[in-house]
Legacy VTK file of the C-alpha trace (Angstrom):
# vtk DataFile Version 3.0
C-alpha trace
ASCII
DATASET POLYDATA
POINTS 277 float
-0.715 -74.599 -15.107
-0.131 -75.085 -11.328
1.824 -76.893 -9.884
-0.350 -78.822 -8.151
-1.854 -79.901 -11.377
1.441 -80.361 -13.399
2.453 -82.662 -10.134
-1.217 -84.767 -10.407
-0.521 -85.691 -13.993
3.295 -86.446 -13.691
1.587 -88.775 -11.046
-1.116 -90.333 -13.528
1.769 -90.992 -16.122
3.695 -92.666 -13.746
1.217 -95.101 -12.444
0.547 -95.389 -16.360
3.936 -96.427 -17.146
4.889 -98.400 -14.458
1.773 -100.546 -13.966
-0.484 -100.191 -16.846
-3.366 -98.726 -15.648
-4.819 -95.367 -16.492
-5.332 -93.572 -12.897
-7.363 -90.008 -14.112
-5.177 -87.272 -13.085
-8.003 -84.904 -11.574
-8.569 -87.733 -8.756
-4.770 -86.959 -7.317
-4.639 -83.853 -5.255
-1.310 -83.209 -3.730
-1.312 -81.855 0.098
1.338 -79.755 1.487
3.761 -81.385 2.984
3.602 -82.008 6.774
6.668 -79.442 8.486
8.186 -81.921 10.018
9.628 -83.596 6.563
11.655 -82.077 3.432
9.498 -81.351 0.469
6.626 -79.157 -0.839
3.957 -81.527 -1.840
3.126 -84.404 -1.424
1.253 -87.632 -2.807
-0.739 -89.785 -0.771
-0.165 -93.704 -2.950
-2.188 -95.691 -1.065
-5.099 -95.459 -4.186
-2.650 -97.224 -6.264
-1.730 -99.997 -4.791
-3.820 -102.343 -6.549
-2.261 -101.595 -9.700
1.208 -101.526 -8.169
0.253 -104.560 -6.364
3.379 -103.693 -4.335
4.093 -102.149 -0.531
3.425 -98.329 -0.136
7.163 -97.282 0.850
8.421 -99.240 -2.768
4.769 -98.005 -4.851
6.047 -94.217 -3.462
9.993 -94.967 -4.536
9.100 -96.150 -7.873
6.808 -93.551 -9.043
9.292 -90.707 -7.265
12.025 -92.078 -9.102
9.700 -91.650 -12.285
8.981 -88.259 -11.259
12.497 -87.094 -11.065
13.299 -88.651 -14.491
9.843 -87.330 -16.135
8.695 -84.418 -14.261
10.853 -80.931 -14.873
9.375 -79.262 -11.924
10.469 -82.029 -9.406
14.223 -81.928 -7.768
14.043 -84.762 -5.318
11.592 -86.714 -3.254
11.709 -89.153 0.193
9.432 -91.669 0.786
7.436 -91.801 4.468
5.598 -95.273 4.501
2.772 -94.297 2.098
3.716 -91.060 1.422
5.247 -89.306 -1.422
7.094 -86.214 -0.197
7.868 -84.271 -3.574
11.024 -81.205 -3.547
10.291 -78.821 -6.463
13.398 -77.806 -8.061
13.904 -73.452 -7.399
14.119 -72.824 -11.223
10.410 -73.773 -11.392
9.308 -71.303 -8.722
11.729 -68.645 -10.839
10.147 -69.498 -13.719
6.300 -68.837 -12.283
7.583 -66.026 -10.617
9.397 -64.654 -14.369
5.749 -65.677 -16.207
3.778 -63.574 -14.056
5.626 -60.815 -13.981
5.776 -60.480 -18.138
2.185 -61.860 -17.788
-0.219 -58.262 -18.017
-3.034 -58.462 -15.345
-2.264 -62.296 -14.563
-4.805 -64.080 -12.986
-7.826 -62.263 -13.758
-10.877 -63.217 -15.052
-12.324 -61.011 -17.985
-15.773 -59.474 -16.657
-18.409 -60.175 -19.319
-22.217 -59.653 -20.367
-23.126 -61.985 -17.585
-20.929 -60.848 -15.122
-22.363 -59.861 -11.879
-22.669 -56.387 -11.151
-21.566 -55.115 -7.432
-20.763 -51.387 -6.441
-17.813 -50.767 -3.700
-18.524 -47.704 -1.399
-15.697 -45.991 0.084
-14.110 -43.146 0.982
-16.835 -41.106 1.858
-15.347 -37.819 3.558
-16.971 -34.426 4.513
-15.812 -31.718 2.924
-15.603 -29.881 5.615
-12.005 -31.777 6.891
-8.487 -33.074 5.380
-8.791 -36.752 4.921
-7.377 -38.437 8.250
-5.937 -42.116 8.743
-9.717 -43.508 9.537
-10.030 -42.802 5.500
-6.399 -44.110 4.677
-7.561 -47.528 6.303
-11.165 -47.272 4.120
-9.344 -45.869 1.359
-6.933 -49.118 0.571
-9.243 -51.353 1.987
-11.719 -50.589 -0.692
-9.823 -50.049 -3.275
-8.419 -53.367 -2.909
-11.282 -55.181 -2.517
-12.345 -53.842 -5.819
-9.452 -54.775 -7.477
-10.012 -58.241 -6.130
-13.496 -58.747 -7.220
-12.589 -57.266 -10.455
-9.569 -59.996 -10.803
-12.559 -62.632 -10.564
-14.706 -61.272 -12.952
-17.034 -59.164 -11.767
-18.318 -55.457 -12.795
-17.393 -53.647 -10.266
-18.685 -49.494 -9.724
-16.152 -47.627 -7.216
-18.191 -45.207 -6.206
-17.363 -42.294 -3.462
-20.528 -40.853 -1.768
-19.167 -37.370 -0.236
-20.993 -35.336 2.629
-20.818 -32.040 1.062
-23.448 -30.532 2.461
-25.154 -29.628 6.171
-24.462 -27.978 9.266
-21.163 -29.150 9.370
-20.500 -27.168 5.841
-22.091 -24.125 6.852
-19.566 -23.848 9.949
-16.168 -24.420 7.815
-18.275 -21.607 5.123
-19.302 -19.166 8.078
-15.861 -19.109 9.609
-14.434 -18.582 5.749
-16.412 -15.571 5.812
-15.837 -13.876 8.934
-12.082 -14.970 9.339
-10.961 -16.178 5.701
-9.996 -12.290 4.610
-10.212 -13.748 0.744
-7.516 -16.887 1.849
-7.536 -19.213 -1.245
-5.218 -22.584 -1.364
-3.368 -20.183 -4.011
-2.785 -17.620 -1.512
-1.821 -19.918 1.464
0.000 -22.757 -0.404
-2.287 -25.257 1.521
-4.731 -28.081 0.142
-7.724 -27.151 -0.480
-9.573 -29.494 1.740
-6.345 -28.798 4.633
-7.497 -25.081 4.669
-11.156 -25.595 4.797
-10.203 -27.696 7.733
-8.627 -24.799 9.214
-11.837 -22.649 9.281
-13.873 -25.667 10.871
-11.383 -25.783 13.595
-11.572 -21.722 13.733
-15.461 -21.914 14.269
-15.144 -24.181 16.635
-12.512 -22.324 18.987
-14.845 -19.310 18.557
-18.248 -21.271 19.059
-16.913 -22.489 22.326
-15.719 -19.249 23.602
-19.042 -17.824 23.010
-20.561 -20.966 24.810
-18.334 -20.627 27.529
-19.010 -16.372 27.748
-23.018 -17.366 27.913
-22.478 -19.775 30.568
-20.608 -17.539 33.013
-23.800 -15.005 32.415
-25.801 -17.548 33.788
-26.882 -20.465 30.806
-27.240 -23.706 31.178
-24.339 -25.477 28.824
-27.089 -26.757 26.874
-29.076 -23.495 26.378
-25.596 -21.245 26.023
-24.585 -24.376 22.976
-28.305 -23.535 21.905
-28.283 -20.241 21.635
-24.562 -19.173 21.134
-24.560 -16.531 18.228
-22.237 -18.313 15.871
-24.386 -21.302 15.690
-27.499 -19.340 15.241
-25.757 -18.379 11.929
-24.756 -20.965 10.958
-27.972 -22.547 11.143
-29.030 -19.151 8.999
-26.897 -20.463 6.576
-28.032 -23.725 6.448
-31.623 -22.483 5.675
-30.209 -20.206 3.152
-28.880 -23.385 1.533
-31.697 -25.201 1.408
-33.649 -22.453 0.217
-31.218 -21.678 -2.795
-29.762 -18.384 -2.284
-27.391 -17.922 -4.684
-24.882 -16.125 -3.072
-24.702 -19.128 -0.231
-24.885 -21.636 -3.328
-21.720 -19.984 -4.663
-19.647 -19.883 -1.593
-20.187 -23.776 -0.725
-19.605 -24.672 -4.615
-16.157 -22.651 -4.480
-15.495 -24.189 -1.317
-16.416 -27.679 -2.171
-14.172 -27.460 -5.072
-11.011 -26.769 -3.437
-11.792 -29.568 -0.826
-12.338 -31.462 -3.968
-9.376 -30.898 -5.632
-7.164 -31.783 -2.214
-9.112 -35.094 -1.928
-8.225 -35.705 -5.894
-4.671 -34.694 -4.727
-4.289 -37.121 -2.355
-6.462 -40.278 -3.887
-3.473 -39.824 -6.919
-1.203 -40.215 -4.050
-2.960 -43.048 -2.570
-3.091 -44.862 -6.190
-7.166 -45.027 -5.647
-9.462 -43.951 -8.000
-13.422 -44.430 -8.434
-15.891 -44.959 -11.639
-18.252 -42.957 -10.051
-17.885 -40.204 -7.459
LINES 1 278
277 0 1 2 3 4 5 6 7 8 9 10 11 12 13 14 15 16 17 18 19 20 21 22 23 24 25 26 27 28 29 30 31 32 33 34 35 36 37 38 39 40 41 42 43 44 45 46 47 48 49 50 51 52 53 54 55 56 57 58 59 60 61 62 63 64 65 66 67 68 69 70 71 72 73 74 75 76 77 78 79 80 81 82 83 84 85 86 87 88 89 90 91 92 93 94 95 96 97 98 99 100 101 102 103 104 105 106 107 108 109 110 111 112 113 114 115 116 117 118 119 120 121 122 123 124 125 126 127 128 129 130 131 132 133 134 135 136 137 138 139 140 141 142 143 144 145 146 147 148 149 150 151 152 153 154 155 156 157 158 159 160 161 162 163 164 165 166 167 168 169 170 171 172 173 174 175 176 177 178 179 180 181 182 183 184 185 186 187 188 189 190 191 192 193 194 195 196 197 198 199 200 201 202 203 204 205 206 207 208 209 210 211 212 213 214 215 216 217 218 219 220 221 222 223 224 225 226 227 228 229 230 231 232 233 234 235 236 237 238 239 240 241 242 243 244 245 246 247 248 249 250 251 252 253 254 255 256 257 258 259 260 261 262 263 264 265 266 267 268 269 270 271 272 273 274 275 276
């Protein structure tokens, strides 16, 4: 129960008590108390005057002091005209703190038949790169906004849509190839998506060297990006790839896999995790 509500009906039996008249508990709502005065909560008495039939500064004292006998949540209280500024003793604040930490998976709602179904994108890397702090940010952020929707109720699909494939690929797979002499993230002692990273940096030092050669022969810098060897092959690639040649299907699913298994390394890091990748 919260304390707002445990402090509404500690109200209701007060006004009960001391004047007789049944005041229903669900019409008090306590407000936080204004900075400038000592308390947590407080009650605004003014509705209960005409059972009190009293002032507002001796309606407020009265049902205080009844709090403070009745209530176990409430230390103290001051009275401010008509308003009923209510102190809530520590050891109830220890206590809610004690009861949801013994309390497993406090606070949320059950997701049932009827629940509303939502899926939660994120992530979403290439697999042709290390995960960088753009993907930390999307990482937590979505991960936590699942958890949150699943606290109230819903079904909620994690899902991680990865950009395995394309020209992109075909340049970290291409520079594997020609450079790679057989390195594995066995071999090297890297990540598997760290060293693929590696190569896509490689093709791109060599790609511009080319680019730059073909320029100084007389290309424009678009033609010379155009028509720069390495690109040309990798765009071979690419059409090998969509075509189904084996032996390109092969390369990207062993590469894929250790970029895979780098990402999984570093999502069990994270503490994320997906229902559907």
């Amino acid at each position: 129960m919260s304390i707002d509500t445990i402090l509404a009906e500690a109200t209701a039996v007060a006004v009960k008590d001391l004047y007789g008249v049944d005041f229903p508990a669900e019409k008090i709502v306590p407000q936080t108390t204004r900075k400038e005065f000592e308390g947590n909560l407080t009650i605004v008495v003014f509705p209960f005057l005409k059972a009190s039939h009293k002032a507002p500064d001796m309606t407020a004292q009265e049902i205080g002091e009844h709090m403070v006998a009745h209530c176990e949540a409430v230390e103290k209280f001051n009275v401010i005209k008509g308003f009923l500024n209510v102190t809530i003793k520590p050891s109830f604040w220890t206590g809610v703190l004690k009861h949801v930490a013994e309390t497993p998976d406090y606070g949320f709602k059950a997701a049932t038949a009827d629940s509303q179904l939502v899926m939660i994108e994120y992530s979403s890397p290439n697999t042709n790169k290390p995960l960088h702090l753009g993907h930390v940010r999307n990482n937590l952020l979505g991960y936590s906004l699942s958890r949150i929707m699943e606290a109230n109720g819903y079904k909620v699909v994690k899902t991680n849509i990865v950009n395995d494939r394309g020209i992109h690929i075909c340049k970290s797979m291409l520079a594997w190839l020609k450079w790679g002499e057989g390195a594995t993230p066995e071999s090297t002692g890297k990540k598997g998506d760290h060293l693929i990273g590696d190569f896509y940096v490689a093709f791109d030092k060599h790609y511009k060297a080319e680019v730059k050669q073909l320029v100084e022969q007389g290309m424009s810098q678009e033609e010379a990006e155009k028509q720069a060897p390495l690109i040309q092959e990798a765009h071979d690639m690419l059409r090998r790839w969509e075509a189904g040649d084996a032996e390109v299907r092969a390369l990207w699913e062993k590469m894929n896999g250790w970029v895979y298994a780098g990402f999984d390394e570093t999502y069990r890091r994270m503490g994320v995790s997906f229902v559907k990748i």
